[in-house]
N, C-alpha and C positions, 0 to 999 in steps of 0.2 A: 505749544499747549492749546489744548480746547481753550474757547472762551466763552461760551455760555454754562453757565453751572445747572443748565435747565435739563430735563431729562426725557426718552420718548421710550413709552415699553409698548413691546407688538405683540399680540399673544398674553393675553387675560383668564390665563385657567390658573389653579391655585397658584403656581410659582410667580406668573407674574401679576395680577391681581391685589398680590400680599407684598409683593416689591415695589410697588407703583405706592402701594397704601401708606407702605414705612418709610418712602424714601418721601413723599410730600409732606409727610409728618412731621419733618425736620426742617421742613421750609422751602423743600426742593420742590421747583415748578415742573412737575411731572404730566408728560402728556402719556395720555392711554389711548390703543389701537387696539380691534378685536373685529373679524371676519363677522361675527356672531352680534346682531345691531338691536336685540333684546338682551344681552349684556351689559352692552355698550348704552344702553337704554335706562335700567338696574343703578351701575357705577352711576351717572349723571342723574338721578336722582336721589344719592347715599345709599343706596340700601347691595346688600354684598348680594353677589349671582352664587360664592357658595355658603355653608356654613362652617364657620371657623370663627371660633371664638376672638373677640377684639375688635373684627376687620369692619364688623359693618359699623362701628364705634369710630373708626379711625376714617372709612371714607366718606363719612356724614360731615365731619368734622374739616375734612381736606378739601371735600366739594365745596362747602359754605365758605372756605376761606379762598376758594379760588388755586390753592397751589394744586389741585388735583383735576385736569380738567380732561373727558372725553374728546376725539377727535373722529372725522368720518374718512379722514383722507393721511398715512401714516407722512407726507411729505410735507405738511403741516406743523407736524411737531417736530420731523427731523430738520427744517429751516430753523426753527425756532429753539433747537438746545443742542446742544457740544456731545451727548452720549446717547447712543441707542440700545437699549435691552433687546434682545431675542427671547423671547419665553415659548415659544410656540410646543405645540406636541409631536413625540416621536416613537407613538404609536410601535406596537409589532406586527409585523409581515409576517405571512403563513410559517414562513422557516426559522422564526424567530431572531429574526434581525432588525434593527432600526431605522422604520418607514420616514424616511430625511426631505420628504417632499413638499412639509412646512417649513421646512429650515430653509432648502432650499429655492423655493418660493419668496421665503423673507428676504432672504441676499441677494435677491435679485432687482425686488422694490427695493430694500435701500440701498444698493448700487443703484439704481437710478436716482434716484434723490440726491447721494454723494454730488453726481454728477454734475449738479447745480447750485454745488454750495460755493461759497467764496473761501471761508474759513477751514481750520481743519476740527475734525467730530471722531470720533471712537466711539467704535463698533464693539457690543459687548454679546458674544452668545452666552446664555443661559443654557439652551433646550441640553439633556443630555443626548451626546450623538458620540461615539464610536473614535478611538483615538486616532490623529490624523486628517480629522475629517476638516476643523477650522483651518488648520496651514493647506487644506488639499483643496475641496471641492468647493465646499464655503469662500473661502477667500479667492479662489479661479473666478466663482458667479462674481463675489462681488467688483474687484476687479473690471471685467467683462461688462458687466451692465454700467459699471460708472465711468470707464474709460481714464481712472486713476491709478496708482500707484499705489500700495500699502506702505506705509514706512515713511516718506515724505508728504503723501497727500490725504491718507487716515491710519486712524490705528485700529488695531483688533487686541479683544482677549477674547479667553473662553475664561467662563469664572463661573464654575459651579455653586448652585445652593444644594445647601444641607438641611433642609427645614422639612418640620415632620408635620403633618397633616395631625389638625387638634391644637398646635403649638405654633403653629407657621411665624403667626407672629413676633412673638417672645425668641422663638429664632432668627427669625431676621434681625429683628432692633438687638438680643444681645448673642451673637453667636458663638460656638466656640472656639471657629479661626474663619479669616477668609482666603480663598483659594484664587492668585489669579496667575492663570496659564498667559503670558503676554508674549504677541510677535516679536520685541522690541521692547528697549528698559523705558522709552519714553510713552508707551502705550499701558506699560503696569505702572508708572510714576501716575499719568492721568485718571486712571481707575482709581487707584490709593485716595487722590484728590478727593475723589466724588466720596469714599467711604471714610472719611477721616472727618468728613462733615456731617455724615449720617451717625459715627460711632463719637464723635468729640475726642474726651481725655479717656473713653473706654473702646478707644479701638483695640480688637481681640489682633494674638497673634497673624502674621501675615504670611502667608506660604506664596513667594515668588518660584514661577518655573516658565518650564516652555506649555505651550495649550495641549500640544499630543499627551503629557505628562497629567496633567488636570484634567484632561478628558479620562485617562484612565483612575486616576484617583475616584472619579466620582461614582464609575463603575465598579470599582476595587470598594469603595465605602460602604455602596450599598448589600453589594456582593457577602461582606464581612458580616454586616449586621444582620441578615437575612442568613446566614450558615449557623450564627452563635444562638436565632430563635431555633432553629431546626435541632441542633446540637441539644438543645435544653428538653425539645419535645421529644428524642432520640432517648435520652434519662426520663423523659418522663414515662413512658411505656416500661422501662425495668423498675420504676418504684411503684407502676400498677400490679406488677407480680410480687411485688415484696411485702411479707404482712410488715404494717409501720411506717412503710414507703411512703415519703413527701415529699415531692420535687423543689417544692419551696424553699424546706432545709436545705436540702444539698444546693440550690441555687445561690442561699446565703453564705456556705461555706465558701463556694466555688468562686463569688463574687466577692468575697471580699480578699481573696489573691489581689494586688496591684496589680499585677501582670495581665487579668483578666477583667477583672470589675462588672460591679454588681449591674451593668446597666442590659437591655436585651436579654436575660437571663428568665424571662417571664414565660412557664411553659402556658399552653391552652391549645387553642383552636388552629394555630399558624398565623402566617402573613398572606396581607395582600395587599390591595390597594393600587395605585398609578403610576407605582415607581421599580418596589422590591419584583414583580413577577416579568415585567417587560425589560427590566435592567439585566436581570439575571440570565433569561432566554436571550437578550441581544449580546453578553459577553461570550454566553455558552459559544453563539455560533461565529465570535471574534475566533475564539481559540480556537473551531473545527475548521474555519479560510482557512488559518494557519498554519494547520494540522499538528493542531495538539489537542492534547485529550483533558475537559473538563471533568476531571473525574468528581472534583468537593463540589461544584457547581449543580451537576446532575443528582449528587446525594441529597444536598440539599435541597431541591425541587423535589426527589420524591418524597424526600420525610414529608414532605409539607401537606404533598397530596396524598400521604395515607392520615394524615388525622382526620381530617375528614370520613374517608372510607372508614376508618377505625369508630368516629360518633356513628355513622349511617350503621356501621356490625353490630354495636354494643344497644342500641335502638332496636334491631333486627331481634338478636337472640333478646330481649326484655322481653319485647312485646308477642315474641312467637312469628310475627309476619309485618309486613307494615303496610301492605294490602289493608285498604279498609279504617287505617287509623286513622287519629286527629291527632297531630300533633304540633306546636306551639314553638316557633322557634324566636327567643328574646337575644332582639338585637339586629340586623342587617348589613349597618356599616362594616365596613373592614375591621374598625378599631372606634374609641368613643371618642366624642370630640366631634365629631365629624359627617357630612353625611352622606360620604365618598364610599359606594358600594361596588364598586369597578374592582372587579377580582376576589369579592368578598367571600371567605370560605364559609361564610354563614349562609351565602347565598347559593352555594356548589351544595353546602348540606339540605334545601330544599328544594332545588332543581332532582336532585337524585332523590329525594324521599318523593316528590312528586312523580316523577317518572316511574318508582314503584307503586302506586297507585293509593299516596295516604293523602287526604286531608290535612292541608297544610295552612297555617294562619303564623302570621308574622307582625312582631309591635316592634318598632326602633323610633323614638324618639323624634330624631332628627332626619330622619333618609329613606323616612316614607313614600314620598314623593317619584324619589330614585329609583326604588325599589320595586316600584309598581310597573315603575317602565318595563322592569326584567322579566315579572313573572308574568302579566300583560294575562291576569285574568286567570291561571292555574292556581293563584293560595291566595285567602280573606288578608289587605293589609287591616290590619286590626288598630282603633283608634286609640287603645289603652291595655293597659296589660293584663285586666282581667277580661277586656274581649278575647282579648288574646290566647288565653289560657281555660277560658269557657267550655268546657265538658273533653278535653285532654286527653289523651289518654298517656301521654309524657308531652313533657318541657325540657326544651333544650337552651341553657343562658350561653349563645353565643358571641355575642359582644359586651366587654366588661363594661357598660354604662352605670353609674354608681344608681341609679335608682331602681336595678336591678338587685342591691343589696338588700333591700328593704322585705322580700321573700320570706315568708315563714312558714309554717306548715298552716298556721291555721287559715292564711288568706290561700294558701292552693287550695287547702280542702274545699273552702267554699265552692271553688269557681272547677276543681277538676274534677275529671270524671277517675282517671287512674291516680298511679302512686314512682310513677319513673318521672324520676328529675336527672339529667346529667346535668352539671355544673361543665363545662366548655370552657371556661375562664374563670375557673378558681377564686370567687368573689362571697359564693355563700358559706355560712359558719356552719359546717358537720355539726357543731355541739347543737345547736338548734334541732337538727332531725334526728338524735339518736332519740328510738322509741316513739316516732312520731308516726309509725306506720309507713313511710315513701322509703321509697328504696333510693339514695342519691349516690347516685356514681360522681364522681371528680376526677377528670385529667390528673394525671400525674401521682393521685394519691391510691393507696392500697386498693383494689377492686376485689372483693370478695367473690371469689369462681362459682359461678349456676354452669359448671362442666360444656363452657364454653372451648 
């Protein structure tokens, strides 16, 4: 068995960041390692590199106590503790497979480090990579660079997280299983160790298997939940033809089947973000090496990319042309919570209104910053939401951030110039705008036809 209970995580973007934060919170001496030395900069002074609620709470608290400590050299910390995290990124390659060049980078430093240990340490990948890949290529680097043995001289899992961006934390610390793919029963006995001290008397169910098996569970997870948003947004276009049509109802019927449950059932704008559009694309193109046909996978990618095109039409036919307009889009992030705009369809729906030639001003809370990087000077990021909305000629709420609720008619009127609002994430109250003059359109609910 390992004998330091001490821990090293490589790779500092949300997943490991937020594991490094929960696992020293429990008292584990966690060392942190990131390529990126203005993160690594950030962590070592408390303050978090993303936004996600809890975290810069938790590393404030783990620096000062010392169990959370930066490191400039990842050999360091692998001397100095029994488990190593992989968290690195696995980006998409042009044909939509998973660019493994971090992973496989990583296993090649701690294969050298292995190298020079006395003791034995287990090896943990995080990153998602493609089933096959830890018992194959991963475990040949590591191997190779350390001049060991797996099985007598370390261990390996793959052990997927499940943690959502906005929540990350509250998933980690309580989740609702843990998954470890183990080469060997003595490599998922020692993982169990490390989370049986993170979880105490509330360790969640424990799914032991092989890593090829886990590597595809986590692809299959994502896969799942990402189809049940699309499915929902699929219903939600036939209750925009239905006078009465509300996807919501039918979402609560649908959801409260056991067999399906009420959870991912939320129609609007789609998914995106750092995991569902890259996970999905890298299984799509598992299945076609294969030669099989992803047929639910491709559905669900395109439902996803027509809501978008669907707000960008419904925009078009309101306003007559979108040449020329001003239009306001609330929200940037993927989703709220967070200020992760990577794949964000809030941000596909401004790139395209831009490209048609409208004035475009964007307010998100949190992912301003981010945001800026992308459109680099094509739309106003706007300081507040009545910048934001300041002579309008529509408002688009694409990301449901609750103080986006707070909308009435009579703070638009003030600040807009028009009267089209679409609702994008089904967060404002219809009863507020009947008679108020705007015309609000809502995803999923009744769309009154101008012989569209």
């Amino acid at each position: 068995m390992v004998k330091a209970r001490a821990v090293t995580v490589i790779g500092l973007g949300y997943v490991g960041v937020v594991t490094a934060a929960c696992l020293s919170s429990r008292g584990i001496t966690t060392y942190c390692y990131d390529i990126d030395k203005e993160k690594l900069s950030k962590i070592r002074n408390g303050e978090a590199p993303i936004y996600e609620p809890g975290l810069e709470d938790l590393l404030r608290a783990t620096v000062t106590n010392k169990t959370l400590r930066t490191i400039d050299d990842p050999s360091e910390g692998i001397a100095n503790s029994g488990y190593t995290f992989i968290t690195v990124g696995t980006p998409s390659l042009s044909d939509g497979s998973a660019d493994l060049s971090q992973v496989f980078e990583a296993a090649e430093n701690v294969g050298e480090c292995l190298g020079k240990l006395d003791g034995r340490h287990l090896v943990v990948l995080r990153s998602t990579v493609p089933p096959g890949t830890t018992i194959g290529p991963f475990l040949k680097r590591l191997e190779e660079a350390s001049g060991r043995k797996c099985g007598p001289d370390f261990g390996l899992c793959f052990n997927p997280e499940f943690l959502r961006e906005g929540s990350a934390v509250e998933d980690t610390l309580n989740p609702d299983r843990i998954v470890i793919g183990c080469i060997d029963q003595q490599s998922g006995e020692e993982l169990l160790s490390l989370y049986r001290v993170l979880h105490g008397e509330h360790l969640p169910p424990v799914i032991m298997t092989t890593p090829t098996n886990a590597e595809l569970i986590k692809y299959a997870n994502n896969a799942f939940l990402a189809m049940k948003i699309s499915f929902i947004n699929m219903i939600s276009r036939l209750c925009e033809k239905l006078p009465g049509g509300d996807v919501d109802e039918v979402a609560a019927g649908i959801g409260a089947d056991k067999r399906i449950g009420p959870h991912f059932l939320k129609a609007g704008l789609g998914w995106g973000g750092s995991c569902f559009p890259k996970d999905l694309r890298a299984l799509r193109r598992i299945f076609l090496d294969l030669g099989l046909k992803p047929h639910l996978i491709d559905a669900t990618i395109e439902i996803n990319d027509e809501q978008v095109e669907w707000v960008y039409r419904l925009l078009e036919h309101e306003l007559s042309t979108i040449r020329g307009k001003r239009i306001a889009i609330l929200g940037a992030a993927f989703k709220e919570f967070t200020d992760d705009v990577r794949e964000s369809q809030a941000v596909k729906l401004a790139n395209m209104l831009i490209s048609s030639g409208a004035s475009v001003s964007i307010f998100d809370p949190a992912a301003a910053h981010n945001v800026s990087k992308i459109v680099e000077g094509r739309a106003t990021i706007a300081a507040t939401i009545d910048e934001c909305i300041k002579d309008a000629d529509a408002v688009v709420v694409a990301t449901p951030w609750p103080i986006f609720r707070s909308l009435t008619p009579d703070k638009l009127r003030e600040k807009m110039r028009g009267k089209i609002i679409i609702d994008a994430r089904r967060i404002l109250d219809p009863r507020l705008f009947e008679s108020s003059g705007f015309r609000l359109l809502i995803l999923g609910s009744y769309i009154e036809s101008r012989s569209m």
